[in-house]
The first five atom37 places (N, CA, C, CB, O) and aatype in JSON, in Angstrom:
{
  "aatype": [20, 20, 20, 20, 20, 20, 20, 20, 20, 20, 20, 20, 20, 20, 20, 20, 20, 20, 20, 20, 20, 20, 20, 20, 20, 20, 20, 20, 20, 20, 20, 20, 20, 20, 20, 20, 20, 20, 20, 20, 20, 20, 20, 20, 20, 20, 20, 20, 20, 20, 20, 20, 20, 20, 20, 20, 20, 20, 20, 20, 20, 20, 20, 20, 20, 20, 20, 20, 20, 20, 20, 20, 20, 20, 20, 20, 20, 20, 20, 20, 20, 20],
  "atom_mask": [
    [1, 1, 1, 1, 1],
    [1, 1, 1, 1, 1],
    [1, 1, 1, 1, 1],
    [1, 1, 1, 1, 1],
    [1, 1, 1, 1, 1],
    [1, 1, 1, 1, 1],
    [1, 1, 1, 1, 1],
    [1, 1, 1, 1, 1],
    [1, 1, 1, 1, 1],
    [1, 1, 1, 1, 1],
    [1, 1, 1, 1, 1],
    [1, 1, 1, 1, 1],
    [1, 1, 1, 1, 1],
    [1, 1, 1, 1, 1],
    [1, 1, 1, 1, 1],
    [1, 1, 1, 1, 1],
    [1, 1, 1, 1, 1],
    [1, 1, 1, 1, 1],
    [1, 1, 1, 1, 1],
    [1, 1, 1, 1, 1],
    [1, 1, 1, 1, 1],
    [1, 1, 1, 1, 1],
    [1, 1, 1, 1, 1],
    [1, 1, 1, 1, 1],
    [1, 1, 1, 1, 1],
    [1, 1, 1, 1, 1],
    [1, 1, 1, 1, 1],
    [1, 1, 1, 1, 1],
    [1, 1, 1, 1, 1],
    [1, 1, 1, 1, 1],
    [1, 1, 1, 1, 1],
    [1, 1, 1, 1, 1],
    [1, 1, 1, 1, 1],
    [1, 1, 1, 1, 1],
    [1, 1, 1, 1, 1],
    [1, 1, 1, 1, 1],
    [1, 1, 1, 1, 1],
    [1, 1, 1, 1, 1],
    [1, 1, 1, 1, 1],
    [1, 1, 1, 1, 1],
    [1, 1, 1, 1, 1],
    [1, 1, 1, 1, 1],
    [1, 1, 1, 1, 1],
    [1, 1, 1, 1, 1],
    [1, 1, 1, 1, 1],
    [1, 1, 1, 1, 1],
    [1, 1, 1, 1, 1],
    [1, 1, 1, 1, 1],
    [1, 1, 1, 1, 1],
    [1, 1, 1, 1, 1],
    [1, 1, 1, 1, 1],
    [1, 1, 1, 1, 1],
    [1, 1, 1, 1, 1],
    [1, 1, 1, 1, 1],
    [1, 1, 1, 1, 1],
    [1, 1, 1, 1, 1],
    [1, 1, 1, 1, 1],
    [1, 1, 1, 1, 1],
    [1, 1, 1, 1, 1],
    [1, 1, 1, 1, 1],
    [1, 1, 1, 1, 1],
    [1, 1, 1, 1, 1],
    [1, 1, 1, 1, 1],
    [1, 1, 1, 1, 1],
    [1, 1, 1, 1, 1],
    [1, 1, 1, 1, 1],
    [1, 1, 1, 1, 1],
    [1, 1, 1, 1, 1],
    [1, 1, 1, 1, 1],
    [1, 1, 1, 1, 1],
    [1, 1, 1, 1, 1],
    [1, 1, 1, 1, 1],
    [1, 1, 1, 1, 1],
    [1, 1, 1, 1, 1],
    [1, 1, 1, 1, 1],
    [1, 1, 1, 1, 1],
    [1, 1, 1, 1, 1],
    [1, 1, 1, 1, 1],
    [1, 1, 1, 1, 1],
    [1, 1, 1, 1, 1],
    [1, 1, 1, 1, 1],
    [1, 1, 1, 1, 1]
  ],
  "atom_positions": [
    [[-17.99, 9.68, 18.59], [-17.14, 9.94, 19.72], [-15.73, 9.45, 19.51], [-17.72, 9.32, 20.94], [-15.34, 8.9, 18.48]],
    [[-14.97, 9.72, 20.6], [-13.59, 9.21, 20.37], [-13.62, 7.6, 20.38], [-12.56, 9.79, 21.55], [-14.58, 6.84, 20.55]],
    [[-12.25, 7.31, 20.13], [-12.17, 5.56, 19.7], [-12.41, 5.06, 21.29], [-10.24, 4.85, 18.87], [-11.99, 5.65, 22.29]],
    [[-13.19, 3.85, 21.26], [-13.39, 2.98, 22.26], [-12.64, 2.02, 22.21], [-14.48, 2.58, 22.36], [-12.92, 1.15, 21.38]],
    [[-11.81, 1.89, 22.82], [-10.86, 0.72, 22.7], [-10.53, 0.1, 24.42], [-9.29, 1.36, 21.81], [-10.86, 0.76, 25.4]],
    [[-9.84, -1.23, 24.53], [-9.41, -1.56, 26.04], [-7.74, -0.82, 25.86], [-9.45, -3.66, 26.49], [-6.75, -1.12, 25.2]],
    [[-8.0, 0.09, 26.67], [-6.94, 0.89, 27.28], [-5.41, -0.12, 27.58], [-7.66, 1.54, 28.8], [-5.59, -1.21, 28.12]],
    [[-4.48, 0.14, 27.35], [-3.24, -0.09, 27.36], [-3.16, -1.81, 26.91], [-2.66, 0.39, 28.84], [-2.4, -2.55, 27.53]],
    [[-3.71, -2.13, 26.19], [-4.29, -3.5, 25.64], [-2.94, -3.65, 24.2], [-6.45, -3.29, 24.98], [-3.21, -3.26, 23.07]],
    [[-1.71, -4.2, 24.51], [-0.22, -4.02, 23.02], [-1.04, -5.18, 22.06], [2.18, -4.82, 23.61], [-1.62, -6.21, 22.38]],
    [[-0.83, -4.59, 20.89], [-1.25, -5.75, 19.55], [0.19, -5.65, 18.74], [-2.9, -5.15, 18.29], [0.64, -4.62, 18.22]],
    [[0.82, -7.0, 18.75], [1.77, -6.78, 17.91], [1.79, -7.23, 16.69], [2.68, -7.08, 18.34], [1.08, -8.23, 16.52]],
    [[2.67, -6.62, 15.27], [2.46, -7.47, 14.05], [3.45, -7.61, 13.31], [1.54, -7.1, 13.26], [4.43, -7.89, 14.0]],
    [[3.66, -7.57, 12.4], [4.76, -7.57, 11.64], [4.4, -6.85, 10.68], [5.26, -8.74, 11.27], [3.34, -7.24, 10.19]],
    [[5.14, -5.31, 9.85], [5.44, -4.58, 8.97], [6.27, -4.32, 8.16], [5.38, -4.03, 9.22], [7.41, -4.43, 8.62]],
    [[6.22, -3.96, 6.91], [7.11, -4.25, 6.22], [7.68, -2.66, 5.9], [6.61, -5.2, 5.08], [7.07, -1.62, 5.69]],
    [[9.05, -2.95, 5.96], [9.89, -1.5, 5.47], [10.13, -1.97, 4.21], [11.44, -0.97, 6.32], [10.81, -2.93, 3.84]],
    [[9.1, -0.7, 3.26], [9.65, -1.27, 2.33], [10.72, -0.77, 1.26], [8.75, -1.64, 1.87], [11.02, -1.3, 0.19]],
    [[11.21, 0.38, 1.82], [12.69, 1.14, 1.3], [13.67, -0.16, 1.33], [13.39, 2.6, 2.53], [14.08, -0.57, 0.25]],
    [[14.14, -0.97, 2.82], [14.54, -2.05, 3.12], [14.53, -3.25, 2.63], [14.25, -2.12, 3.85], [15.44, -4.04, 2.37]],
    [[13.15, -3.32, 2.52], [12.57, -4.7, 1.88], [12.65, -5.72, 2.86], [13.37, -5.23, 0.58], [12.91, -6.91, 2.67]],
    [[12.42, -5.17, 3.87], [12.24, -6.68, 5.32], [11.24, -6.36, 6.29], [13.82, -6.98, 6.53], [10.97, -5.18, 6.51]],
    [[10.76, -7.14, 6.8], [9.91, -7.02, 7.67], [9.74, -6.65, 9.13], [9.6, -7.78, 7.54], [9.71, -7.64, 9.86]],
    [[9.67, -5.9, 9.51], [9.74, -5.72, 11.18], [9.1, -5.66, 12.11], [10.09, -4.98, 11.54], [8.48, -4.59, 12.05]],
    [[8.69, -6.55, 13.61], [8.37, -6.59, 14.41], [7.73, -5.07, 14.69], [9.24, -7.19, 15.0], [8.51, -4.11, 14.66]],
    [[6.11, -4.81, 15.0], [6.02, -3.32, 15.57], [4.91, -3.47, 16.64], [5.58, -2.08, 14.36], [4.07, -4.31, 16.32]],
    [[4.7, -2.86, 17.83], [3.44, -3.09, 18.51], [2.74, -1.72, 18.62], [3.67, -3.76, 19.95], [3.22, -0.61, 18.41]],
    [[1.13, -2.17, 19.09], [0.77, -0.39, 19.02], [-0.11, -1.1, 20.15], [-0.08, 0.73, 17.31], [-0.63, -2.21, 20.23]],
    [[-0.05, 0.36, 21.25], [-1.13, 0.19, 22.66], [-2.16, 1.37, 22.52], [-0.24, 0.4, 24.38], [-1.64, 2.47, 22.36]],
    [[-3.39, 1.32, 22.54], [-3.91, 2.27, 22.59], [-3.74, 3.01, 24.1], [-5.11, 1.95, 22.13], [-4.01, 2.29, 25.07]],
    [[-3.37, 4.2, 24.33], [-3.53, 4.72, 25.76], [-4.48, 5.76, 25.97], [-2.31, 5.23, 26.27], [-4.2, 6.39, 26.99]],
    [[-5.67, 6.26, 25.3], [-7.17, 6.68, 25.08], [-7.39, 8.2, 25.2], [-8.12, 5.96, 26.18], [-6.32, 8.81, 25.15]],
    [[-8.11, 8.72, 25.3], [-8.25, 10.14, 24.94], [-7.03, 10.88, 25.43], [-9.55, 10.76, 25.52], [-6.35, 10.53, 26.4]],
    [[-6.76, 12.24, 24.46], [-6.32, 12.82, 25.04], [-6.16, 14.5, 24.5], [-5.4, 12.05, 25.29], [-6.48, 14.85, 23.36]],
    [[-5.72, 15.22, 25.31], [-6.42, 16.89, 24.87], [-5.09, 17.12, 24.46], [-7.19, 18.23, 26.24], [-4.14, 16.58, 25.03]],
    [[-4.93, 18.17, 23.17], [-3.96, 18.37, 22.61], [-4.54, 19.83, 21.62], [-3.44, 16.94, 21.92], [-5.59, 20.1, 21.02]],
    [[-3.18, 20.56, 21.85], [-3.57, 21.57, 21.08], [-2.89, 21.66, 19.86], [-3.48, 22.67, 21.71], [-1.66, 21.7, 19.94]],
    [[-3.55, 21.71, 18.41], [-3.5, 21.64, 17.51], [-3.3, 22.81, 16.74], [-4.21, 21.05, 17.38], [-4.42, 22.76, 16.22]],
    [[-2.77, 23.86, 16.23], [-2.35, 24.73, 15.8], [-3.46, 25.6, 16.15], [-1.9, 24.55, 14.6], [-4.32, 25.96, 15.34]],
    [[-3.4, 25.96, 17.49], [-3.82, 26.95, 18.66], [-5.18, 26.59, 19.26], [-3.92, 28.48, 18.12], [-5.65, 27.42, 20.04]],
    [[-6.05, 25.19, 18.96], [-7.08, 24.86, 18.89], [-7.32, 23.33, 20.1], [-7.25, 24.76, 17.32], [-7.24, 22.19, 19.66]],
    [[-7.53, 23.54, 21.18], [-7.33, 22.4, 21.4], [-8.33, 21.27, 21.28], [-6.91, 22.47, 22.39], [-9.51, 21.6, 21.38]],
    [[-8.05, 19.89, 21.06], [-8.76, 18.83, 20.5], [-8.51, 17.69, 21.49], [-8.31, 18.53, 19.02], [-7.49, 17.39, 22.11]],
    [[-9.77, 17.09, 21.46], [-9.93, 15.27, 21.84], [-9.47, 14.51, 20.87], [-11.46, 14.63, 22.02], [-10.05, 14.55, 19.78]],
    [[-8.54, 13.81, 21.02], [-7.89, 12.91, 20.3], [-7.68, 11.69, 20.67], [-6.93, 13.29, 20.06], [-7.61, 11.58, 21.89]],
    [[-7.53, 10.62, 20.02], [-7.16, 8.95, 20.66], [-5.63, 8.96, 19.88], [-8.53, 7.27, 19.96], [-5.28, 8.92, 18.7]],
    [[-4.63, 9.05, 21.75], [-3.15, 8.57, 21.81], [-3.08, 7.14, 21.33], [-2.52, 8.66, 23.34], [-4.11, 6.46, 21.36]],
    [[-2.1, 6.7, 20.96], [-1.6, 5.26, 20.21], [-0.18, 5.41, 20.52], [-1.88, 5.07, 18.4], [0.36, 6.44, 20.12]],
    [[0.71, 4.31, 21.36], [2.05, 4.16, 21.41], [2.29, 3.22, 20.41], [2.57, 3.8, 22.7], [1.44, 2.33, 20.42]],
    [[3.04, 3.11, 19.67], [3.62, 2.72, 18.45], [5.4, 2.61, 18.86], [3.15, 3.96, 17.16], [6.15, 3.59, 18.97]],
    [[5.75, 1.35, 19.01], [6.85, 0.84, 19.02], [7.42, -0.16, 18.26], [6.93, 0.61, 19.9], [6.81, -1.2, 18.0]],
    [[8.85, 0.13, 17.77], [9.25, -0.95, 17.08], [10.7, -0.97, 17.32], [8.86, -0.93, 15.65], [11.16, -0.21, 18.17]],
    [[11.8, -2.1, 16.37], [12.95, -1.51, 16.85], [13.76, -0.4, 16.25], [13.68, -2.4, 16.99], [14.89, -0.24, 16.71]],
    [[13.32, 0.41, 15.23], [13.66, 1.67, 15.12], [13.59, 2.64, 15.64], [13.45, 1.97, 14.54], [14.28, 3.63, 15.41]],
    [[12.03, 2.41, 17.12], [12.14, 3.66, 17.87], [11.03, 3.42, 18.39], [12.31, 5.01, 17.21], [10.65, 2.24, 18.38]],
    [[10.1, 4.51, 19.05], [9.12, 4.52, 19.64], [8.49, 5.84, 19.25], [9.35, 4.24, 20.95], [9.27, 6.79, 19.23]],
    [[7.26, 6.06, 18.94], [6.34, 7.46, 18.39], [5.09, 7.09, 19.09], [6.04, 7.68, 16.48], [4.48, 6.02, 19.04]],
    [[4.84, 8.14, 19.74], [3.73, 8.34, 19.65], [2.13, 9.09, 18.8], [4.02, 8.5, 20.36], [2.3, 10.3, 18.65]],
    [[0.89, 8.67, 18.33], [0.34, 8.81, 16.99], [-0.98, 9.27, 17.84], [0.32, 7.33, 15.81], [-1.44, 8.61, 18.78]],
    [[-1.54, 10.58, 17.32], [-2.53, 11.02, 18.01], [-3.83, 11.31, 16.39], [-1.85, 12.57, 19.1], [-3.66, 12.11, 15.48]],
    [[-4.95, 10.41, 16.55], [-6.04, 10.21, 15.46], [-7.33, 11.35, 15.99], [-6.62, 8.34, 15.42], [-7.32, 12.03, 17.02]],
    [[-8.19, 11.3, 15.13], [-9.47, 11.8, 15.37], [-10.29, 10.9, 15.35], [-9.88, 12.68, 14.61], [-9.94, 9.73, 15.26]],
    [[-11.53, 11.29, 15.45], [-12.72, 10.17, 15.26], [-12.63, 9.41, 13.58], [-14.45, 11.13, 15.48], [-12.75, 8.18, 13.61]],
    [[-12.47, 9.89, 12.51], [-12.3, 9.2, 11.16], [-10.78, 8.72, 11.28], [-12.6, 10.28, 9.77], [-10.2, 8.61, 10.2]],
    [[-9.98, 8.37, 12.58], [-9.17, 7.34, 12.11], [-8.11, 8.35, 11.26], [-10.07, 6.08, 11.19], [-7.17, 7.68, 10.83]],
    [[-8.03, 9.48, 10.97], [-7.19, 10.39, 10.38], [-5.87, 10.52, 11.31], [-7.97, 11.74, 10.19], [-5.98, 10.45, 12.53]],
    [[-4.97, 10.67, 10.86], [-3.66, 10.73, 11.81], [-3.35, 12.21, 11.55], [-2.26, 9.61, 11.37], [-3.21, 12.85, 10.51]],
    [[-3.3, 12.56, 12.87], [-3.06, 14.17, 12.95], [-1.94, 15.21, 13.21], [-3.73, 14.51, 13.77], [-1.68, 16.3, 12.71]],
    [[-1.18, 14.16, 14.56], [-0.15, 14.54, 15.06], [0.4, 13.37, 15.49], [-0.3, 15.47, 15.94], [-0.26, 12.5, 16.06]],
    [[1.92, 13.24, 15.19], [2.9, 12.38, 15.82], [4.11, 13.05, 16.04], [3.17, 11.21, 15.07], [4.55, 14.15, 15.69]],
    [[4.59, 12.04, 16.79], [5.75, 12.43, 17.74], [7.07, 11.27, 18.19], [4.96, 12.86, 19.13], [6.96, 10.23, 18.84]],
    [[8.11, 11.78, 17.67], [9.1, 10.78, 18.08], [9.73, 10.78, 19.25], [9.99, 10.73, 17.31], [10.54, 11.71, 19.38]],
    [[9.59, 9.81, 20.43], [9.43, 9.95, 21.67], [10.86, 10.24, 21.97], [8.75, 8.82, 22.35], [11.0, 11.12, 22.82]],
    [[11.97, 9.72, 21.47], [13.54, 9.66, 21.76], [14.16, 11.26, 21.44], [14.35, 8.37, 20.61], [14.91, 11.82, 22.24]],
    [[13.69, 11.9, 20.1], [13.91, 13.1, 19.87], [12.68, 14.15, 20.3], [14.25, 13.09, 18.52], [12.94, 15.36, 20.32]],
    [[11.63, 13.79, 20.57], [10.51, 15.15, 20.44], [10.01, 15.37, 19.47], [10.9, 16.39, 20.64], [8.81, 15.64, 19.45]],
    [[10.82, 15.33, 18.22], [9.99, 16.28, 17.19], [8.57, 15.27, 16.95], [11.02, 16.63, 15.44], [8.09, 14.15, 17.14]],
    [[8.31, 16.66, 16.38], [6.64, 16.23, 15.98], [5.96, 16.75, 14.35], [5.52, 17.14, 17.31], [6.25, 17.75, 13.68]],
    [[5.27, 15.98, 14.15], [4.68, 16.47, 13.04], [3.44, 16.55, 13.13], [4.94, 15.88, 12.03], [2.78, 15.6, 13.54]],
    [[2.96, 17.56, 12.81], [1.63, 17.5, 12.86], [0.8, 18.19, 11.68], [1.3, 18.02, 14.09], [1.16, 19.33, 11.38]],
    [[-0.19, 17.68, 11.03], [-1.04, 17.86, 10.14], [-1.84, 19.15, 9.7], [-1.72, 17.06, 10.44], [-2.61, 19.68, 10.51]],
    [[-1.69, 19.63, 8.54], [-2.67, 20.97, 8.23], [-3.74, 20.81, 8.53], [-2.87, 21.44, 6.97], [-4.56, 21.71, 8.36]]
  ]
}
């Protein structure tokens, strides 16, 4: 089934850019299922807000934890997966 997680529950950590070579503050909230259509198909997916101070995206997984579709919340665009 989809991810079971406590709903809007922020884990923050520290990541490393490593083009940069420094480390940066990032948090991720799970905010839990959600229906999304996928190149004309629509799917159950587990939303993830993903913030840091470069920006904010949102990251939409499947059940294997695969990242499918994201989205940069400030511009829109999105990428999403073959």
């Amino acid at each position: 089934g989809i991810l079971q997680c406590p709903l809007k529950q922020e884990v923050k950590f520290g990541a490393l850019n490593a083009h940069s070579q420094i480390s940066i503050p990032v948090s991720l909230t799970f905010l839990g299922p959600d229906e999304v259509e996928i190149h004309g198909v629509q799917q159950k997916l587990s939303k993830i807000d993903l913030k840091s101070d470069s920006g904010d995206w949102f990251l939409w997984v499947n059940e294997q934890f695969k990242l499918i579709r994201i989205e940069d919340v400030d511009t829109g665009t999105e990428i999403v997966r073959d």
